[in-house]
C-alpha positions in Angstrom: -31.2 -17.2 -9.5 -34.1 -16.3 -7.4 -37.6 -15.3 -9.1 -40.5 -13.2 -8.7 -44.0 -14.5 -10.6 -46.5 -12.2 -10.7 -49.9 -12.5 -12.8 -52.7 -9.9 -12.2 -56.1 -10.4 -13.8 -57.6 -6.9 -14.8 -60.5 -5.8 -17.0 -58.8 -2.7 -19.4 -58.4 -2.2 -22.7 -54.7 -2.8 -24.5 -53.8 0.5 -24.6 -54.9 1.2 -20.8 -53.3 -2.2 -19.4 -49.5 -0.9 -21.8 -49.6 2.2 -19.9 -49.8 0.8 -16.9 -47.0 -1.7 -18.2 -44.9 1.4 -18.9 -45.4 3.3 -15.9 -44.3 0.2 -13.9 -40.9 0.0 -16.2 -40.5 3.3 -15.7 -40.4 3.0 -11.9 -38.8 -0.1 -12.4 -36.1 1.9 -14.5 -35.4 5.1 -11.8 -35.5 2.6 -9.0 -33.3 0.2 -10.6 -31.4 1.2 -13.4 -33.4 -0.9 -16.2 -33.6 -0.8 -19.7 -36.7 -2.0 -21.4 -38.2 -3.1 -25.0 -41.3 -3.7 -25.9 -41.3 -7.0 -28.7 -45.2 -7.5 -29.8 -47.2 -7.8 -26.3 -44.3 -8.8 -23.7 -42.2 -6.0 -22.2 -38.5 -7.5 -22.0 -35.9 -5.4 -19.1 -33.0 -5.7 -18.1 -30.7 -4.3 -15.4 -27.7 -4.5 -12.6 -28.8 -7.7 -10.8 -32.1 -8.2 -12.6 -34.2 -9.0 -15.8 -37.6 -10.2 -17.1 -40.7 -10.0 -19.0 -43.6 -7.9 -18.3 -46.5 -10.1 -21.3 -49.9 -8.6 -21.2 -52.8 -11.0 -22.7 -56.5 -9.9 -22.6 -57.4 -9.9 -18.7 -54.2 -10.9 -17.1 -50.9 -9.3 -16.8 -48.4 -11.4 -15.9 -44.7 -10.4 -14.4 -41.6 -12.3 -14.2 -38.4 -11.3 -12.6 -35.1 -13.0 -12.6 -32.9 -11.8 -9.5 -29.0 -12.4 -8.8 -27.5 -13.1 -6.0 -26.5 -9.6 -5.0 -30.3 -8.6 -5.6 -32.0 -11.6 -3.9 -32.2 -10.0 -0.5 -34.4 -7.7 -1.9 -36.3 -10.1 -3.5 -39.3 -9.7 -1.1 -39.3 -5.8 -0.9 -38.9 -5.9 -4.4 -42.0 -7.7 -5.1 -44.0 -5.9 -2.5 -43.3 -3.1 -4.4 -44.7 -4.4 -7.7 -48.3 -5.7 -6.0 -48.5 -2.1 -4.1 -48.3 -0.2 -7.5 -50.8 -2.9 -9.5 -52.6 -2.3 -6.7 -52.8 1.2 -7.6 -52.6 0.8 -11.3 -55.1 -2.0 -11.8 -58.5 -1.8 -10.9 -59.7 -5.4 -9.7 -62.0 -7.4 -11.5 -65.7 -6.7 -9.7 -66.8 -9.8 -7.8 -69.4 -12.1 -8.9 -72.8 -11.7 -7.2 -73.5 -14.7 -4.9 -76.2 -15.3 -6.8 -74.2 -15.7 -10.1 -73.5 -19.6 -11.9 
């Protein structure tokens, strides 16, 4: 098995960080083939060649992906997929000032 570990701080409510969740499994879904259930705050999916949890906590998302051996060699494009669309998706946290302890 080869994995992907993603975890993305961001600074939405619940209901704005689960939409975000769903609009990733729903890429995740047409690009893939996934089916996907929400149980409490963790999104589970599964697919040809893949599966994993999408858990959402105040301020962090966090992503894991399990790939098989016929999806491995798209284990990079895979993932640089994900970070482009939280990219998009998730606003990142403003920096501290310099002057902030």
């Amino acid at each position: 098995m080869f994995n992907i570990a993603l975890r993305r701080g961001h600074q939405l409510s619940l209901d704005q960080v689960t939409r975000v969740a769903n609009t990733i499994a729903s890429e995740l879904q047409t690009k893939y083939g996934i089916e996907s259930q929400w149980q409490g705050s963790a999104l589970h999916f599964t697919g040809h060649g893949l599966s994993g949890t999408l858990s959402l906590s105040p301020g962090l998302l966090s992503l894991d992906v399990k790939l098989g051996l016929l999806m491995a060699p798209f284990r990079h494009s895979i993932s640089a997929a994900i970070e482009r669309k939280l990219d998009k998706e998730l606003p990142a946290p403003p920096a501290a000032a310099e002057g902030d302890h």
